[in-house]
C-alpha positions in Angstrom: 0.0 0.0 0.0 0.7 3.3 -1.1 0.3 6.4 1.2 0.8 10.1 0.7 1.3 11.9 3.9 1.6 15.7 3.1 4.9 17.0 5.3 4.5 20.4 7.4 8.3 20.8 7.0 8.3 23.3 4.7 4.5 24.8 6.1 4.2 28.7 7.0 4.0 28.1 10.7 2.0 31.5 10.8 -0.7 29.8 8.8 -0.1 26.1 10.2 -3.7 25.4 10.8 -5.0 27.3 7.1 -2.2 24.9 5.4 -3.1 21.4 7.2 -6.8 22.2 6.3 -5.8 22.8 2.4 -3.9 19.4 2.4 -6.9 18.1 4.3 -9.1 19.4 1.6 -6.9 17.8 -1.0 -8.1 14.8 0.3 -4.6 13.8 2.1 -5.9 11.4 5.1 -2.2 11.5 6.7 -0.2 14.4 7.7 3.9 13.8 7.9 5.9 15.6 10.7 9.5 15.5 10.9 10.6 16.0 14.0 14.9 17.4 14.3 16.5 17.3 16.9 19.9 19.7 15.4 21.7 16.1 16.6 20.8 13.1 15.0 20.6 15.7 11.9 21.8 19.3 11.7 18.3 21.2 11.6 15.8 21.5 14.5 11.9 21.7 14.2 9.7 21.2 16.5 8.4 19.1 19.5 5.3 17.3 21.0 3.7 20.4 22.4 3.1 21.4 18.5 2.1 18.0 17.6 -0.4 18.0 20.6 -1.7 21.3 19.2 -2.1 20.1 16.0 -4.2 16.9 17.2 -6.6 19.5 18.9 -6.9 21.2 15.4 -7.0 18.1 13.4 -8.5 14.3 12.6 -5.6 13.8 10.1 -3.3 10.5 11.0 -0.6 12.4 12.5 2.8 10.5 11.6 5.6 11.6 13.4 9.1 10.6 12.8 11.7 11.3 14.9 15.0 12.2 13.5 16.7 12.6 16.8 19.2 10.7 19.0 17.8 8.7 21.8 14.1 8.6 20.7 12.9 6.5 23.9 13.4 9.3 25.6 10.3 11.2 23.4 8.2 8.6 22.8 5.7 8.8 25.5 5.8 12.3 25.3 4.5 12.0 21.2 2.4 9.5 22.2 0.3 11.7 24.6 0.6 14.3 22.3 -1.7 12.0 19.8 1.0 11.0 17.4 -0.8 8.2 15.8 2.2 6.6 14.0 5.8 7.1 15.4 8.8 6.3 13.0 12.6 6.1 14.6 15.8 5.9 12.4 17.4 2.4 13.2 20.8 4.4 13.0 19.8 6.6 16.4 19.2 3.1 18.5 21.5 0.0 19.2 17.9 -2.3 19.7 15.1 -0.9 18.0 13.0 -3.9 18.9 11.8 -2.5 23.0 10.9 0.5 21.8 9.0 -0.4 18.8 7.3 -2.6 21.2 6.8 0.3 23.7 5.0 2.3 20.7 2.4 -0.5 20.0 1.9 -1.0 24.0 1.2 3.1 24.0 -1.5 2.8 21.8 0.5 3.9 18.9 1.4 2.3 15.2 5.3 2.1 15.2 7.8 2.7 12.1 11.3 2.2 11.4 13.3 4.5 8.8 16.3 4.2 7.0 19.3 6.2 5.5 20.2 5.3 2.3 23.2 4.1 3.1 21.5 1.2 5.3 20.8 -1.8 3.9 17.5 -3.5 3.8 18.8 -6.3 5.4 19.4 -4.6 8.2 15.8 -4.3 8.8 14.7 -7.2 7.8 14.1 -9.0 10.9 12.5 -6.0 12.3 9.7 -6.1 9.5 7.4 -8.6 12.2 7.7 -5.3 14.5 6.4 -2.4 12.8 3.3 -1.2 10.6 5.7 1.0 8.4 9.0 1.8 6.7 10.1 4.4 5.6 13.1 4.7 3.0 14.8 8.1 3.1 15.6 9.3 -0.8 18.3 11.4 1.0 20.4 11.7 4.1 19.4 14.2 6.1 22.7 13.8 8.3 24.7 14.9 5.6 24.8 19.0 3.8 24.3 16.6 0.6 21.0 16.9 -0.5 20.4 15.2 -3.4 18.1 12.5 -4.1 19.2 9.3 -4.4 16.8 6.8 -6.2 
């Protein structure tokens, strides 16, 4: 299954709730938050007090992924924000598999992403664990920014 899930990254924050609404509108059914930490990758956005502002303004699926070091630390605090999916990079944890678990136990849907320098088989035997994967086209870790298909 296919699924578009509009991103707010690059949203007019002083017009968040007009822009969620248009992608709403659009038909979108998901709505895609990257969350930075200015560690794990070199920008920093925004945290689960937006997210649990957002859920008051919204029925969208909120999917938030964490690109940030240590993500067990945030979970619970996306979680009662209303994140409905939470994604982690496997590159930001040495065992994935207790806190993926700790997602589903929350009430949540749990995802794993990828660099692409990370090979599938990496993942492979965390597929039984998670509802989602998402593939980066880039590496956000890096200045480079090109798209690598």
């Amino acid at each position: 299954m296919v699924i578009v899930a509009p991103s707010i990254l690059s949203a007019d924050f002083t017009r968040l709730q007009e822009e969620i609404t248009a992608v709403a509108d659009a038909g979108a059914e998901w709505l895609h938050i990257d969350v930075m930490d200015g560690h794990f990758v070199p920008n920093i956005t925004i945290g689960p007090v937006v997210v649990e502002n957002i859920r008051k303004k919204t029925t969208l699926f909120l999917d938030c992924h964490l690109m940030i070091q240590h993500p067990e630390k945030y979970v619970d605090a996306f979680l009662k924000a209303g994140a409905d999916l939470i994604t982690i990079h496997i590159e930001a944890i040495a065992d994935p598999v207790p806190i993926l678990r700790h997602i589903k136990e929350g009430g949540g849907k749990a995802g794993i992403s990828i660099n692409p320098e990370t090979s599938f088989e990496e993942i492979s035997m965390l597929l039984p664990e998670v509802d989602l994967v998402l593939i980066m086209s880039y590496c956000h870790q890096t200045a480079q920014r090109s798209i690598i298909f």
